[in-house]
C-alpha positions as CSV (number, residue, x, y, z in Angstrom):
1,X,-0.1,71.8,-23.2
2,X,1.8,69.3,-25.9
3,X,3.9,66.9,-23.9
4,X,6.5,65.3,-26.0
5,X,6.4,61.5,-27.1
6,X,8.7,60.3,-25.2
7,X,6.8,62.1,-21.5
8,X,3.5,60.9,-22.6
9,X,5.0,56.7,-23.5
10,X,6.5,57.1,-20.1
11,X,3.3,58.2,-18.1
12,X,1.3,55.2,-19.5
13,X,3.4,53.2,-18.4
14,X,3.7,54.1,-15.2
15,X,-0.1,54.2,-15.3
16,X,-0.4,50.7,-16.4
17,X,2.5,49.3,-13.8
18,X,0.3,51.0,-11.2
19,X,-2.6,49.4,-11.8
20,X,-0.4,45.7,-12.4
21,X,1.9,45.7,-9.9
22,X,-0.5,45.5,-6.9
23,X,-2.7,43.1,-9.0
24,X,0.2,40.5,-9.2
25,X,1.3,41.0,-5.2
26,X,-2.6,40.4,-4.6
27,X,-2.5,37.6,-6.9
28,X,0.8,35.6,-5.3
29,X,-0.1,36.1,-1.7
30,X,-3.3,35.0,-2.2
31,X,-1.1,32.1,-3.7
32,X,0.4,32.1,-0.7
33,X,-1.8,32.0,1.7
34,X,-4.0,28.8,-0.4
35,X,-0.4,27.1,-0.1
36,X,0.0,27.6,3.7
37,X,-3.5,26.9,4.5
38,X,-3.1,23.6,2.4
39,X,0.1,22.7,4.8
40,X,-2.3,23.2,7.8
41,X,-5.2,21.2,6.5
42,X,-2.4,18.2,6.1
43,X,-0.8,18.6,9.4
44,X,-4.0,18.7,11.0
45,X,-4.7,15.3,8.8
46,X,-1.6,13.9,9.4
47,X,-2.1,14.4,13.1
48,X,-5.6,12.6,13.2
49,X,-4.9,9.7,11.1
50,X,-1.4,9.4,13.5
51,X,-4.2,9.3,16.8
52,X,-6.4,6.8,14.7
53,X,-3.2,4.6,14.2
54,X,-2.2,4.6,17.2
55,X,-5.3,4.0,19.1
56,X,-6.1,1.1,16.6
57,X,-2.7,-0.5,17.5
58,X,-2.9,-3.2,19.8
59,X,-0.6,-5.0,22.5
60,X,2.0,-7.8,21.3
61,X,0.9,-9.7,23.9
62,X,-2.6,-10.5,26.0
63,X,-3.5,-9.2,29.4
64,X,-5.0,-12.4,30.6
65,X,-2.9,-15.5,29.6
66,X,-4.1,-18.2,27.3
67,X,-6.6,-20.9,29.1
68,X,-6.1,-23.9,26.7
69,X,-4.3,-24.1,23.5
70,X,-6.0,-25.2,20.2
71,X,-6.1,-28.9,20.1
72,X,-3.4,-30.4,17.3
73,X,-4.9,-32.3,14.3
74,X,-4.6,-35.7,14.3
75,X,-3.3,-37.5,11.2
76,X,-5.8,-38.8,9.2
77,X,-5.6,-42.9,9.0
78,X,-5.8,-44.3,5.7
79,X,-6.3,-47.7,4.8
80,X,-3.7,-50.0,3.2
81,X,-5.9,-50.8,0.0
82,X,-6.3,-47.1,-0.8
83,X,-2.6,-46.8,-0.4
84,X,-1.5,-49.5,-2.9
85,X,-4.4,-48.1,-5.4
86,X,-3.0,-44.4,-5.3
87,X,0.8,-46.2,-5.4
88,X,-0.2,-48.3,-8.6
89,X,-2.2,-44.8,-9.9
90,X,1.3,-43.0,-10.1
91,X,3.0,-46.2,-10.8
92,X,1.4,-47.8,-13.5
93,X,4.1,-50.3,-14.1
94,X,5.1,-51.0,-10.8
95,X,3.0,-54.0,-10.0
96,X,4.7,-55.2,-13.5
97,X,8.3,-54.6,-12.0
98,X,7.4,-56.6,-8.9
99,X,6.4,-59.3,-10.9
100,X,9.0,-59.7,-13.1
101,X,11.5,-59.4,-9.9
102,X,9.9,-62.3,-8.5
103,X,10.0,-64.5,-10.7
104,X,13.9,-63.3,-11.6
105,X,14.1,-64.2,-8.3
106,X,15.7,-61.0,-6.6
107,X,13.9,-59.4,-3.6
């Protein structure tokens, strides 16, 4: 039985695409289905951290109105001494320029 060159190149490949052609269909819906099952595992996380958010969200505004409001803080007195001090501190000279004014005379 002598099958010519060309009948024998033609049943290998045909044996070898019948071997590889359901290996690459198994191959890319297996693909597939890792793709889709990796869109439902995000829904389903998307949905649960959408719940979370929304039960952690709280009201604008109280149920029970406010009883007293915070009291306001009061302005801190400071004596006059400390004043002049921290004025000469950042005006060195300025106790020099009052002098000199008064005895210019000008006010």
């Amino acid at each position: 039985m002598g099958l010519s060159k060309q009948m024998t190149f033609t049943l290998a490949c045909a044996v070898v695409l019948s071997a590889l052609v359901p290996g690459v269909a198994g191959y890319l819906s297996a693909r597939l289905e890792a793709i889709e099952a990796a869109e439902r595992n995000l829904h389903a996380l998307e949905v649960r951290l959408n719940v979370r958010e929304a039960r952690d969200a709280r009201p604008a505004s109280f149920p029970a109105p406010c009883l007293r409001t915070p009291a306001t803080p009061r302005i801190q007195q400071v004596p006059a001494t400390a004043l002049a001090e921290e004025r000469e501190r950042l005006q060195p000279d300025a106790p020099s320029l009052l002098r000199e004014r008064e005895e210019l005379g000008e006010n």
